[in-house]
MDTraj code that builds the backbone (N, CA, C; nanometers):
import mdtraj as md
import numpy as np

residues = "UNK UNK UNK UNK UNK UNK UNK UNK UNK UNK UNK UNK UNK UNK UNK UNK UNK UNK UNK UNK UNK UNK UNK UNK UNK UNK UNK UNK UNK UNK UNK UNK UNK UNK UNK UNK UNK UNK UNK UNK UNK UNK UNK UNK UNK UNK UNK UNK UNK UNK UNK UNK UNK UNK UNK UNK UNK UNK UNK UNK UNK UNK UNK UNK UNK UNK UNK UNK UNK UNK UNK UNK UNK UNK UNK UNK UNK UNK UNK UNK UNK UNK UNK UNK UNK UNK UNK UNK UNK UNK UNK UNK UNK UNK UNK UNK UNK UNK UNK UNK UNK UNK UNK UNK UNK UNK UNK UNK UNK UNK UNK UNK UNK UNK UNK UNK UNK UNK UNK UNK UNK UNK UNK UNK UNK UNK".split()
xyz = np.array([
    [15.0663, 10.0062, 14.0735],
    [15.0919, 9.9311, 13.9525],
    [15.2186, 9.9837, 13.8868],
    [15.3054, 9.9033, 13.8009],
    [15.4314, 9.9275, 13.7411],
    [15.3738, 10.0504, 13.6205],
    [15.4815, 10.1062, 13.5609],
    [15.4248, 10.1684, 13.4070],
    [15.4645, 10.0594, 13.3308],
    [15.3738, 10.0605, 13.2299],
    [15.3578, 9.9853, 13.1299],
    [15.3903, 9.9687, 12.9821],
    [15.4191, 9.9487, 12.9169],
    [15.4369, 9.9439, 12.7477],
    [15.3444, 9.9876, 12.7210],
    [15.1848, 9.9763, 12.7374],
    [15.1059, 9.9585, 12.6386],
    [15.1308, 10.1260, 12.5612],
    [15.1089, 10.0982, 12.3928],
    [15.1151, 10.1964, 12.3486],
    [14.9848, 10.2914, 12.2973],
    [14.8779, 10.2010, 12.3587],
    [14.7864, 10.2749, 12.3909],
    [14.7416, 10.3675, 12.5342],
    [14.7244, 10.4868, 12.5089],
    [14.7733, 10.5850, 12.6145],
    [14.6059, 10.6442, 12.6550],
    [14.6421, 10.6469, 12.7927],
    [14.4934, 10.7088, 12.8482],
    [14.4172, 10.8589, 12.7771],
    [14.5110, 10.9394, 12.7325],
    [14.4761, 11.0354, 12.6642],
    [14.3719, 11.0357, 12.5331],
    [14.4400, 10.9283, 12.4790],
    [14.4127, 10.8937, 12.3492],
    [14.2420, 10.8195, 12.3891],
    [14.2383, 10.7344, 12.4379],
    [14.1110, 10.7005, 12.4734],
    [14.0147, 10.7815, 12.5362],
    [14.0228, 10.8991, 12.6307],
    [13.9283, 10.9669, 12.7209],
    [13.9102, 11.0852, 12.5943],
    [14.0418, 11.1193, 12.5268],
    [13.9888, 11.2221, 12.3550],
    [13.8907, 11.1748, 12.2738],
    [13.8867, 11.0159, 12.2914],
    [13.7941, 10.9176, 12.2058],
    [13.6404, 10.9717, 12.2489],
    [13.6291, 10.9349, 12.4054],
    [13.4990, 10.9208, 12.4480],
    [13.4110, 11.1229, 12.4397],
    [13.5473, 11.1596, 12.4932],
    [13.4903, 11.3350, 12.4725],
    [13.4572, 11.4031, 12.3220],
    [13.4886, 11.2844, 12.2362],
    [13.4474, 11.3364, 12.1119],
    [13.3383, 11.3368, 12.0320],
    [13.2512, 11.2618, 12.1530],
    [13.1347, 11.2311, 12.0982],
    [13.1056, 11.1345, 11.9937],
    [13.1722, 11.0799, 11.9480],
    [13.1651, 11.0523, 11.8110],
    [13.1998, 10.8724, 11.8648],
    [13.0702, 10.7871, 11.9006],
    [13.1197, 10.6445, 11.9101],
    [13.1889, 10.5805, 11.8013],
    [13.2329, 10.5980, 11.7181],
    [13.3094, 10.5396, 11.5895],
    [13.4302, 10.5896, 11.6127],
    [13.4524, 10.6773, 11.6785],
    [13.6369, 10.6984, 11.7190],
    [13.6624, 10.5676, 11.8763],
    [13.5709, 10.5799, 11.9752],
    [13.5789, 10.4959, 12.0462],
    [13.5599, 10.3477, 11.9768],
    [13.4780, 10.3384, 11.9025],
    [13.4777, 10.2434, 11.8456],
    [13.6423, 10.1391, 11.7652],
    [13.7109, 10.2153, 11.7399],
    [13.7956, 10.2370, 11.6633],
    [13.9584, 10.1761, 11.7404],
    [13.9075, 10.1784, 11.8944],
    [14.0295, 10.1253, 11.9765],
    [13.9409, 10.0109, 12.0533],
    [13.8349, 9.9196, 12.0031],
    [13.8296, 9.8626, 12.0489],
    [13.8306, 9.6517, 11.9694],
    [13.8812, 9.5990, 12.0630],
    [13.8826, 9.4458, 12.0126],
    [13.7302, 9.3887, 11.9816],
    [13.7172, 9.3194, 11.8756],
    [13.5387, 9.2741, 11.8189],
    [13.4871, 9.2207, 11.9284],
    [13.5231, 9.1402, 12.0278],
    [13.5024, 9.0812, 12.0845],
    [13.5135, 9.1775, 12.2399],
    [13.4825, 9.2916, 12.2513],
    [13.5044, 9.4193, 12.3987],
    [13.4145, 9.4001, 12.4501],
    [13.4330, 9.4432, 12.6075],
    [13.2630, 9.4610, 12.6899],
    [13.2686, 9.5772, 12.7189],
    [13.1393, 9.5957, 12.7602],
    [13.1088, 9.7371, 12.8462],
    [13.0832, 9.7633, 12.9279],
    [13.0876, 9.8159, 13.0166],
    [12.9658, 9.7993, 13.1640],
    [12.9939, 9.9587, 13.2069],
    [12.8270, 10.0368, 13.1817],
    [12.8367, 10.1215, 13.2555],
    [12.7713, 10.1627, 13.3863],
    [12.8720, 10.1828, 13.5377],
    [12.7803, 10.1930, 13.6333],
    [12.7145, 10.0077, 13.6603],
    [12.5655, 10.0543, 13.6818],
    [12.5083, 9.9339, 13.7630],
    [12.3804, 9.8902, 13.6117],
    [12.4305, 9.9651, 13.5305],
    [12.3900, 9.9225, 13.3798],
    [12.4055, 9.7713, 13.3226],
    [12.3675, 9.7375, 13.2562],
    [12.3828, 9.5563, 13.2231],
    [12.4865, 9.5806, 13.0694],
    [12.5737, 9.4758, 13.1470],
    [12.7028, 9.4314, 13.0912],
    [12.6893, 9.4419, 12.9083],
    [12.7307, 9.4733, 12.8128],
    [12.7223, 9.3956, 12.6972],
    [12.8876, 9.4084, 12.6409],
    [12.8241, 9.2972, 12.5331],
    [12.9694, 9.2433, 12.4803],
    [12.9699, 9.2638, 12.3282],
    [13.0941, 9.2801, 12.2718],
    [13.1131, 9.2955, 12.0765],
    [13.0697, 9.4127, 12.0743],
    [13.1922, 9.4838, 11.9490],
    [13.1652, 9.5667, 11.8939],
    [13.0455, 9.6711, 11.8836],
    [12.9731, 9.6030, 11.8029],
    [12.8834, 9.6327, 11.7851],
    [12.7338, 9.6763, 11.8691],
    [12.7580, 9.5720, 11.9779],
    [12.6805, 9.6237, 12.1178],
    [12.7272, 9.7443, 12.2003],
    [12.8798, 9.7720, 12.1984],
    [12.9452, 9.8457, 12.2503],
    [12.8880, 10.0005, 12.1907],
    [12.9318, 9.9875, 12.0403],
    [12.8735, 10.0790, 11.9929],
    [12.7086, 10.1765, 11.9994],
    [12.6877, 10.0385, 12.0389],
    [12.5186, 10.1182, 12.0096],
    [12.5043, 10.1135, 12.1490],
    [12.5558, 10.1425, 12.2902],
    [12.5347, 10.1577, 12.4039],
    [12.5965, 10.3093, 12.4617],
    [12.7207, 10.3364, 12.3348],
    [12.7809, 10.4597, 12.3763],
    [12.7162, 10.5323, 12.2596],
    [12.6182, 10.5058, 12.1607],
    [12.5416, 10.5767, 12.0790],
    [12.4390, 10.5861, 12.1484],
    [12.3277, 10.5707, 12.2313],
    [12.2303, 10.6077, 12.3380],
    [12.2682, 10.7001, 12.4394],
    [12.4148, 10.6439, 12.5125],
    [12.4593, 10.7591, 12.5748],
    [12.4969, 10.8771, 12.5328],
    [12.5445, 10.9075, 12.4628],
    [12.6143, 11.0198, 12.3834],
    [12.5034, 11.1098, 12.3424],
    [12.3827, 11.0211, 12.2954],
    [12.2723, 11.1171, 12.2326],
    [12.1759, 11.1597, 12.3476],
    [12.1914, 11.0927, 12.4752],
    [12.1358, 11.1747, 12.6153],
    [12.1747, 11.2834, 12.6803],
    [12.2998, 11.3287, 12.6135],
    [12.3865, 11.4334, 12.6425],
    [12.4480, 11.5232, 12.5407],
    [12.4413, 11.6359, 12.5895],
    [12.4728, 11.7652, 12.4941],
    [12.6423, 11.6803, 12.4757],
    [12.7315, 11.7206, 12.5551],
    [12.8962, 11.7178, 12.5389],
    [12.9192, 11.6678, 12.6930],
    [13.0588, 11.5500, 12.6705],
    [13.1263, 11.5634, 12.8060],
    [13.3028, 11.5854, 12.7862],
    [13.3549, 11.6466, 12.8864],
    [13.4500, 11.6388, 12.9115],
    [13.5621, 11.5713, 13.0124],
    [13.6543, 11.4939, 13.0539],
    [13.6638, 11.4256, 13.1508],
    [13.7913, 11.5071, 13.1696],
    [13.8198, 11.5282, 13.3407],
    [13.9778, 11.5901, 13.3745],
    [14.0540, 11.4620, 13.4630],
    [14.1443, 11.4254, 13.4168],
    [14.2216, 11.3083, 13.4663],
    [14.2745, 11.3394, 13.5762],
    [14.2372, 11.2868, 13.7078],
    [14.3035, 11.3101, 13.8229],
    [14.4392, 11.2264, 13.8212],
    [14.4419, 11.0994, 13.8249],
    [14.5535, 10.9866, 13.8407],
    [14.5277, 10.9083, 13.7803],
    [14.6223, 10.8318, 13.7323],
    [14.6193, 10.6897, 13.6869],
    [14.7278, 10.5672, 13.7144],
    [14.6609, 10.4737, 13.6743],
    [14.7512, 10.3697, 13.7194],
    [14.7471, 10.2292, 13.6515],
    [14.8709, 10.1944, 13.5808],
    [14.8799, 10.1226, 13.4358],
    [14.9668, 9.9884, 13.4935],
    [14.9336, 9.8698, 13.4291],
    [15.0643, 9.7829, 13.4037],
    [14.9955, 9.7345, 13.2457],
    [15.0756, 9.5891, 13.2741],
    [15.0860, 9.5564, 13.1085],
    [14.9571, 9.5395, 13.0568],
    [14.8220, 9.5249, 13.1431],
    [14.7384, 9.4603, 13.0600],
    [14.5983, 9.5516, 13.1082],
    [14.5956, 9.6572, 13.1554],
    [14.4778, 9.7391, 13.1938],
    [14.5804, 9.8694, 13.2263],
    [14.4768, 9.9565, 13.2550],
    [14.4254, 10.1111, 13.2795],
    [14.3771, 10.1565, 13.3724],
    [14.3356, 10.2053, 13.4714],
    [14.2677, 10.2173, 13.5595],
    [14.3237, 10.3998, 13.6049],
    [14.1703, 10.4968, 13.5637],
    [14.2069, 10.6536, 13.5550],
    [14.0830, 10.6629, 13.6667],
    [14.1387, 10.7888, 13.7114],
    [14.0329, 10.8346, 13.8304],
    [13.9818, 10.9695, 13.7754],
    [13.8658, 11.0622, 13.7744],
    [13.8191, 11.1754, 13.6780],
    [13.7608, 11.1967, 13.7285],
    [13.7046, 11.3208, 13.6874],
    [13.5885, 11.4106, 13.7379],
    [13.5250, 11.4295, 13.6049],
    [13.4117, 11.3759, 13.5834],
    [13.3758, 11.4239, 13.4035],
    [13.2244, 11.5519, 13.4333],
    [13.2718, 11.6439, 13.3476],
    [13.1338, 11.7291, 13.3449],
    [13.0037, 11.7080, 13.2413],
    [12.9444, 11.6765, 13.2604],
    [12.8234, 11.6618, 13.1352],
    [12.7547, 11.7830, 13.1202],
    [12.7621, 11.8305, 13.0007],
    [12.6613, 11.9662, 12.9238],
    [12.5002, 11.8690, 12.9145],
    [12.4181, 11.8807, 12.9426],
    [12.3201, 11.8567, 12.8972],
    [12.2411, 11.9117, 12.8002],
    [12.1081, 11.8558, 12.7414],
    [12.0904, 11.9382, 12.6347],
    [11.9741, 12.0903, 12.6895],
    [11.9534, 12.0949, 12.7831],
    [11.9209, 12.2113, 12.8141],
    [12.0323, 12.2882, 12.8196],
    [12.1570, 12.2945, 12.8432],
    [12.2863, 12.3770, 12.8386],
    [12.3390, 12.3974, 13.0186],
    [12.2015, 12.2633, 13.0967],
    [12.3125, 12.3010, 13.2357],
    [12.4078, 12.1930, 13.2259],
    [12.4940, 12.1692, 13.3601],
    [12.6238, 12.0882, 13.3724],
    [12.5926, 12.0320, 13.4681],
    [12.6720, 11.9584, 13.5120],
    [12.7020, 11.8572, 13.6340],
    [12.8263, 11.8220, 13.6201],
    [12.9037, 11.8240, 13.7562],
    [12.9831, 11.7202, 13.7486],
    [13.0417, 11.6201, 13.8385],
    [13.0824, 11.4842, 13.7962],
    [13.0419, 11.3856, 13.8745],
    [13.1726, 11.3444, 13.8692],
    [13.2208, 11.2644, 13.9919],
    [13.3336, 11.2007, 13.9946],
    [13.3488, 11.0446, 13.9412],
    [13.4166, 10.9653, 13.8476],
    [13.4205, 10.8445, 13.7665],
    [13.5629, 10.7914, 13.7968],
    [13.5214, 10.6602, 13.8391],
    [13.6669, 10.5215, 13.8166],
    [13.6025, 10.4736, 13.6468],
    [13.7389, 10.4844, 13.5635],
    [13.7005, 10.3668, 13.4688],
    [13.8131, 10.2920, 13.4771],
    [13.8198, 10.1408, 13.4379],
    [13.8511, 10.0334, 13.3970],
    [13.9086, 9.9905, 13.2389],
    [14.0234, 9.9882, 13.1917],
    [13.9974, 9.9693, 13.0348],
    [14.1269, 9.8551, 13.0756],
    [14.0450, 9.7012, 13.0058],
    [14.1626, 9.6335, 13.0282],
    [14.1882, 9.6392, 12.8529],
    [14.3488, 9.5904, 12.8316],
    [14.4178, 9.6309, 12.7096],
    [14.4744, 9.4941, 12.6404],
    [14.4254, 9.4572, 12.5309],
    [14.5134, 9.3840, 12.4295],
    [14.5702, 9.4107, 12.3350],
    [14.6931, 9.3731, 12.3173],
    [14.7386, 9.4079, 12.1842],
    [14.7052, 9.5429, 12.0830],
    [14.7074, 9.6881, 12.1987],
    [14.6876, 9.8272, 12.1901],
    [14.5417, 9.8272, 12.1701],
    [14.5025, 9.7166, 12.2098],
    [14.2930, 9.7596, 12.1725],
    [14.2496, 9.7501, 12.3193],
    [14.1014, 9.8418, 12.3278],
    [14.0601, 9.8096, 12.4713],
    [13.9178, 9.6778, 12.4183],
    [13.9933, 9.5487, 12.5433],
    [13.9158, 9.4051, 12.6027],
    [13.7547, 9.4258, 12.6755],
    [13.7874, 9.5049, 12.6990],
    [13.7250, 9.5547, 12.8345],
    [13.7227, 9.6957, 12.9249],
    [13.6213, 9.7728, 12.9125],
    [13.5606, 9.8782, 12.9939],
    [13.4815, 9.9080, 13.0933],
    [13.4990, 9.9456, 13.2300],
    [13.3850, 9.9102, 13.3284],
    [13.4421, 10.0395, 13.3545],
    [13.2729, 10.1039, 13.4073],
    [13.3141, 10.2473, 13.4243],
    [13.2027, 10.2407, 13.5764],
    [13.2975, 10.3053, 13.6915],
    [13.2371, 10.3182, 13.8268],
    [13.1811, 10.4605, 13.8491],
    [13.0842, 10.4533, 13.8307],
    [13.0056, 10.6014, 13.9132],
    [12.8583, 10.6182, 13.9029],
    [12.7947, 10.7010, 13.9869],
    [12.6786, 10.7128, 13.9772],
    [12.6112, 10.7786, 13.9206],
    [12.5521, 10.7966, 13.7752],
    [12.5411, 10.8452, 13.7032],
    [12.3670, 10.9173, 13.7013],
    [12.3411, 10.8540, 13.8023],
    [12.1421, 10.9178, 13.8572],
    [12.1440, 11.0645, 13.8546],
    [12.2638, 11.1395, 13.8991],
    [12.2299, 11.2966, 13.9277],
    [12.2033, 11.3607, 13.8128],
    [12.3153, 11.3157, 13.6659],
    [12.3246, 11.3652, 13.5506],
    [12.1620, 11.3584, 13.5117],
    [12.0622, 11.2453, 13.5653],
    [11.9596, 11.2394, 13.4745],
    [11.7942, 11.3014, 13.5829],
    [11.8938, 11.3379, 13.6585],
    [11.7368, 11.3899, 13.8209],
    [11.8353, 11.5668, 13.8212],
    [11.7929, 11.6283, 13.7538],
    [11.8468, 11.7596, 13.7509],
    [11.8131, 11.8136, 13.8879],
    [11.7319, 11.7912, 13.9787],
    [11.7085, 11.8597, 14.0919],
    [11.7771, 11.7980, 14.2184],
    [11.8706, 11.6975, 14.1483],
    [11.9471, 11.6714, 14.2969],
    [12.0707, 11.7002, 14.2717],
    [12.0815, 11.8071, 14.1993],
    [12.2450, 11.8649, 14.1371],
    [12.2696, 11.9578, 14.3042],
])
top = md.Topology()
chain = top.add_chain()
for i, resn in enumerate(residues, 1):
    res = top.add_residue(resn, chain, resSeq=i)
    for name in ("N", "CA", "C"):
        top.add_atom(name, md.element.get_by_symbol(name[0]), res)
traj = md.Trajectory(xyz[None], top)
């Protein structure tokens, strides 16, 4: 993919999601955003968005994501990662993630995040 204008920057969004805090993610996204996490069912608006990364967030102690590559043009995102999850017992995991953020007018349209997220929640197949 070309580099892109958008002046919304992958950093700025993956600081969003590691902050725990869905109201900062919240905060770069269009009223009208989807979500899709994994093989999870799709939702759409704000407000659904929100309260889907407020369930997740509260299943997990802290995550951190390390950006392997990415790859931008004018109208999406597409980062490759390794994210670690703290759980709330205090062990870790970490799992390898594609996300998806397509981009309007510096807001994210659209989020689809690829990975298998079963190990984080079956601690004995770490």
């Amino acid at each position: 993919m070309k580099d892109s204008n958008n002046k919304l920057k992958i950093q700025t969004i993956i600081d969003a999601i590691d902050s725990g805090d869905p109201t900062i993610f919240g905060a770069l996204l269009t009223e009208d955003s989807t979500f899709r996490f994994g093989n999870w069912e799709q939702v759409k608006g704000k407000p659904a968005v929100f309260e889907a990364q407020t369930n997740f967030f509260a299943s997990v102690k802290s995550t951190k994501h390390k950006i392997l590559r990415t790859w931008e043009n004018e109208g999406s995102i597409v980062v490759d990662m390794m994210v670690t999850y703290v759980r709330h017992d205090d062990s870790t995991i970490t799992l390898p993630v594609a996300d998806i953020f397509e981009i309007k007018n510096d807001k994210i349209t659209a989020t689809t995040i690829f990975m298998d997220v079963n190990p984080l929640y079956n601690p004995s197949t770490d």
